[in-house]
Structure formats: structure tokens, C-alpha cells
C-alpha positions in Angstrom: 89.9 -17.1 155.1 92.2 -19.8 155.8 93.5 -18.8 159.3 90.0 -17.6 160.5 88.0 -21.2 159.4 91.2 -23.0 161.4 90.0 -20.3 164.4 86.4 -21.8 164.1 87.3 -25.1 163.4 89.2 -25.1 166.9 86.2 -23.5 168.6 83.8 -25.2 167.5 86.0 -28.3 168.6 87.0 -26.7 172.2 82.7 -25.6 172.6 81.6 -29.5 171.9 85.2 -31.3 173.4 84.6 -29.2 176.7 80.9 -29.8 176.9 81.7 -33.6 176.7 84.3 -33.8 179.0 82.8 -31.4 181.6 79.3 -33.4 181.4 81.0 -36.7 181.4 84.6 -38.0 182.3 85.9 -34.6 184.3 82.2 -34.3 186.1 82.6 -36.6 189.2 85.6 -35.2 189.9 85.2 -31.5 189.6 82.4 -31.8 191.9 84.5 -33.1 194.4 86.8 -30.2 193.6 84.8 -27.5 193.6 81.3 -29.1 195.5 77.8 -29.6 194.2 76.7 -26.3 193.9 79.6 -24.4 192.5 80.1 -26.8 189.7 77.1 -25.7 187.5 78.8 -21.9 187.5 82.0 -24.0 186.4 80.1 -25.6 183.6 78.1 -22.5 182.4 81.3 -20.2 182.2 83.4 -22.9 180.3 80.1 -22.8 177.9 80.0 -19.3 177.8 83.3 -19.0 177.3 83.7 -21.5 174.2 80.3 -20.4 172.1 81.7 -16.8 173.0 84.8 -17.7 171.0 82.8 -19.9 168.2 80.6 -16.9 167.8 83.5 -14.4 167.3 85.6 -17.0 165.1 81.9 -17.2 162.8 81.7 -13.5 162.5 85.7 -13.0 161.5 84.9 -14.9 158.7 83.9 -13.0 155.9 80.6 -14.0 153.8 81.6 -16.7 150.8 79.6 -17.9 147.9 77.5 -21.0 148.7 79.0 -24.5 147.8 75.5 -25.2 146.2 72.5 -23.2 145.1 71.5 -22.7 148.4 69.0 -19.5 148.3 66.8 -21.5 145.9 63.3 -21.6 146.9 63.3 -25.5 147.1 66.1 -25.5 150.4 64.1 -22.9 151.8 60.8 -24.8 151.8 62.7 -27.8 153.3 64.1 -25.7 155.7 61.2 -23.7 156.9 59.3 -27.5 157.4 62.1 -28.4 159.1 62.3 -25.8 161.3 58.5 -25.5 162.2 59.5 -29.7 163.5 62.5 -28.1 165.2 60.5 -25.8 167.2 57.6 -28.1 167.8 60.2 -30.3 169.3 61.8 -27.7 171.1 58.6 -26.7 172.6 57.5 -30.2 174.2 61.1 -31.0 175.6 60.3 -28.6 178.2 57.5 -30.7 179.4 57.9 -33.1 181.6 61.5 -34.4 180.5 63.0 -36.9 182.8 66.2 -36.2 181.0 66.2 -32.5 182.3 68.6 -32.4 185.7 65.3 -31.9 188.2 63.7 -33.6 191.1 61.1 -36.2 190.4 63.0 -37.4 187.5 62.2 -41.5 188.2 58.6 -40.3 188.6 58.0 -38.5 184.8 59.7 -41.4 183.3 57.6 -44.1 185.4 54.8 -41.9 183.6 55.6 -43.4 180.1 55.6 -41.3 177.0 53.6 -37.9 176.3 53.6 -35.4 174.0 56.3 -35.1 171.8 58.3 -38.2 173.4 56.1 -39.6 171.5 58.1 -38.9 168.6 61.6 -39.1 170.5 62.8 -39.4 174.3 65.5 -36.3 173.1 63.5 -33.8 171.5 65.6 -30.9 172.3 68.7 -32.6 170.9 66.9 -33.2 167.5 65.7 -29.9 167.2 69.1 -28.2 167.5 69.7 -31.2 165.2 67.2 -29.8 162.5 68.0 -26.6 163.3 71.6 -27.5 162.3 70.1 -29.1 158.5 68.3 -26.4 158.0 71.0 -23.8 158.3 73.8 -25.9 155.8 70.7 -26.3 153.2 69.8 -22.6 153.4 73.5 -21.2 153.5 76.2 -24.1 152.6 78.9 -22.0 153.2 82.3 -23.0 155.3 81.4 -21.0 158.0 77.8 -22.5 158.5 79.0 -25.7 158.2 81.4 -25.8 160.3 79.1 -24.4 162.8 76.0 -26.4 162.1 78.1 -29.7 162.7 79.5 -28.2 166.0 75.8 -28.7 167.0 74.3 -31.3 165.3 77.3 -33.5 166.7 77.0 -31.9 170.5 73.4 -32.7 170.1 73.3 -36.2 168.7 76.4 -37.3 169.8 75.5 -36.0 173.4 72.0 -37.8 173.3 73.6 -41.4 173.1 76.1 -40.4 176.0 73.5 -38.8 177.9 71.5 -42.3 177.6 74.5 -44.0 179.3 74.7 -41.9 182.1 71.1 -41.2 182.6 71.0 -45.5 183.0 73.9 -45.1 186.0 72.2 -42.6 187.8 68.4 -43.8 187.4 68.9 -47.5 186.6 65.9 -49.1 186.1 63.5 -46.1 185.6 65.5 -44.5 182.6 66.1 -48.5 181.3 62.3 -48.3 181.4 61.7 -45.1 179.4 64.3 -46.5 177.0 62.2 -49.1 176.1 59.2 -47.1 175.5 60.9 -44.3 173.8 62.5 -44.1 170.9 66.3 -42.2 170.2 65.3 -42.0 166.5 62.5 -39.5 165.4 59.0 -41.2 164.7 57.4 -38.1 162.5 54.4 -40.4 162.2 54.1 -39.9 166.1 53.8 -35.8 165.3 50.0 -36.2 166.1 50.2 -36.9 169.9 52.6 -34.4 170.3 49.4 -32.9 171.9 48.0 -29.1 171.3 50.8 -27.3 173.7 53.4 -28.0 172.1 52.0 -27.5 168.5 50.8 -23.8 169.8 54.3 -23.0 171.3 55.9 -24.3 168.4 53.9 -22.1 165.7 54.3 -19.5 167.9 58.3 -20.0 168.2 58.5 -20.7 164.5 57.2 -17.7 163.3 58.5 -15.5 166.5 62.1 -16.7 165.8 61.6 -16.5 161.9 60.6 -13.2 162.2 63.8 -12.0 164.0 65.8 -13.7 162.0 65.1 -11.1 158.9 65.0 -8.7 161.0 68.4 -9.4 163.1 70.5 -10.0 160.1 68.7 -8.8 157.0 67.9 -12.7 155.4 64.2 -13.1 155.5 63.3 -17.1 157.4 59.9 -19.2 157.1 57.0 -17.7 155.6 58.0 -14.3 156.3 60.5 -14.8 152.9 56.9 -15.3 151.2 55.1 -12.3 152.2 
């Protein structure tokens, strides 16, 4: 297993490495390389390319025995609360984000806080974040850690830079949303996540659950229960 976790190790590196360096320091000037509208294509094949190869490392890697007792019904539980946040969060992010590379961007965050930014101005980084806890209390094996951190890390890590260069390119606007918003999850704030994204979120939860058993045989959420 030894040679295939060093293979994953250096994908998961090359998947999070080239998504930082392609959405930070080597942006500005592979736009001027390859112009505006040819440098998303850049970006998404790079991406493609790199979870392609994490994904193939992963499944090289034959199953292990858990570090800890993970398939006890206590993880579980955690995790299935955890994800039903995750996809609560997931849900909202799509809602008027004035993170989210779109027009009117100045305008949603002039807005102030709504739904779940209410909890946290990233929510979709948080919930690949949970997403990522839930999978190393559920199955602590090599493989899913090494994995899991490959996300949680291009998520959270990402957020903060994201913050910086969301402040160059809006300036006062995203210093204002800042301020109102908070990096850190409030779960207290849950409530005025508002009734779409609770709806969409049940509904993901138990969509995505649901396919998980049936995908790869290890029943997820409450369908482990029934």
C-alpha cells in the first residue's frame, strides 16, 4: 500500500497546489496568456485533470482496517448531523453569493447577510469542510484521510485566500460584507437560514445519502436506520 498512498498523497497535493496557484499567483498572468474567456477551460481541465488522478490514486488503494472504531453507531450519528449542516449549507451558498464569480457581485453584498450567510459568508467551503469530518469519523482509514484533508484544506485554506482577493477586486463592498459576516460558522444563526435552503438541504441529504448505499454498498444518514 505504500507506493499507492505516496500516488494519492501527490495527487491530492498536485489537485489543491494547482487550484491555488491557478486561482491566485499564476491567474493574472495566464489570462494575459491565453485571454479572458479561454482561461476558465484552462482552469477546469487542470481540475479535471488532478481530481481524475486523486480519484484513480483513491481507488488503487485497497480497503484497510480503520485506525479507530469507526463503523460504531456513535460516528455515524455525528456524521449524519453533520452532513444534514453540510447540505443545508451547500444549498443556501447558491443564493445570492457575492463570492460566486457573477455580475452584480458589489450589489448582493451591499444587500447584507441572508439566509445561511447568516451562519457564514463561505458556506460552500464549510460544507465540503463537514463533508470532509464526516468522512474520516465514518471510515478513518489512510485513504479517506488523506482525501478528506485534500478538501477540507482546499476549502478552508481557500476561503481565507479567496477573502484577500475578493477585497482587491471589490474593495470596499466585500470589506463591507466582511464585517457583517462571519468566516467562522455561527450554528446558533441555523434559524435564519430561511425555509429554501432547509427544504433543499433535506432534500440533498437524504437524495445524496440514499446514493451513497446504493453507489458503493455502505448505507449513509438515516437510511443506515431503516
Amino acid at each position: 500500500m505504500g507506493t499507492a498512498l505516496v500516488s494519492l498523497i501527490a495527487a491530492a497535493t498536485a489537485f489543491v497546489g494547482t487550484h491555488f496557484a491557478l486561482s491566485h499567483p499564476l491567474r493574472a498572468p495566464l489570462v494575459r496568456l491565453t485571454g479572458e474567456k479561454a482561461f476558465p477551460a484552462l482552469y477546469s481541465l487542470v481540475a479535471f485533470a488532478t481530481f481524475g488522478w486523486m480519484v484513480m490514486a483513491f481507488r488503487a488503494i485497497p480497503p484497510t482496517a480503520p485506525l479507530w472504531q469507526g463503523f460504531a453507531s456513535g460516528p455515524w450519528i455525528i456524521a449524519t448531523v453533520l452532513m444534514l449542516l453540510a447540505s443545508v449549507l451547500l444549498t443556501g451558498s447558491f443564493i445570492g453569493n457575492p463570492a460566486m464569480p457573477a455580475p452584480g457581485a458589489a450589489e448582493l453584498a451591499a444587500n447584507g447577510p441572508h439566509g445561511v450567510f447568516h451562519v457564514t459568508r463561505h458556506p460552500m467551503m464549510w460544507s465540503f469542510a463537514l463533508w470532509s469530518v464526516s468522512h474520516v469519523l465514518v471510515s478513518p482509514t489512510p485513504r479517506v484521510i488523506v482525501l478528506s484533508l485534500a478538501v477540507a484544506v482546499l476549502a478552508l485554506v481557500g476561503s481565507h485566500m479567496q477573502d484577500r482577493k475578493k477585497a482587491v477586486l471589490m474593495g470596499a463592498a466585500w470589506q463591507g460584507w466582511e464585517e457583517r459576516t462571519s468566516y467562522w460558522p455561527k450554528l446558533g444563526a441555523l434559524g435564519k437560514a430561511g425555509a429554501v435552503p432547509w427544504i433543499g438541504g433535506i432534500a440533498l441529504w437524504l437524495a445524496a445519502s440514499w446514493a451513497h448505499g446504493w453507489l458503493i454498498a455502505i448505507p449513509a444518514g438515516v437510511w443506515r436506520w431503516l
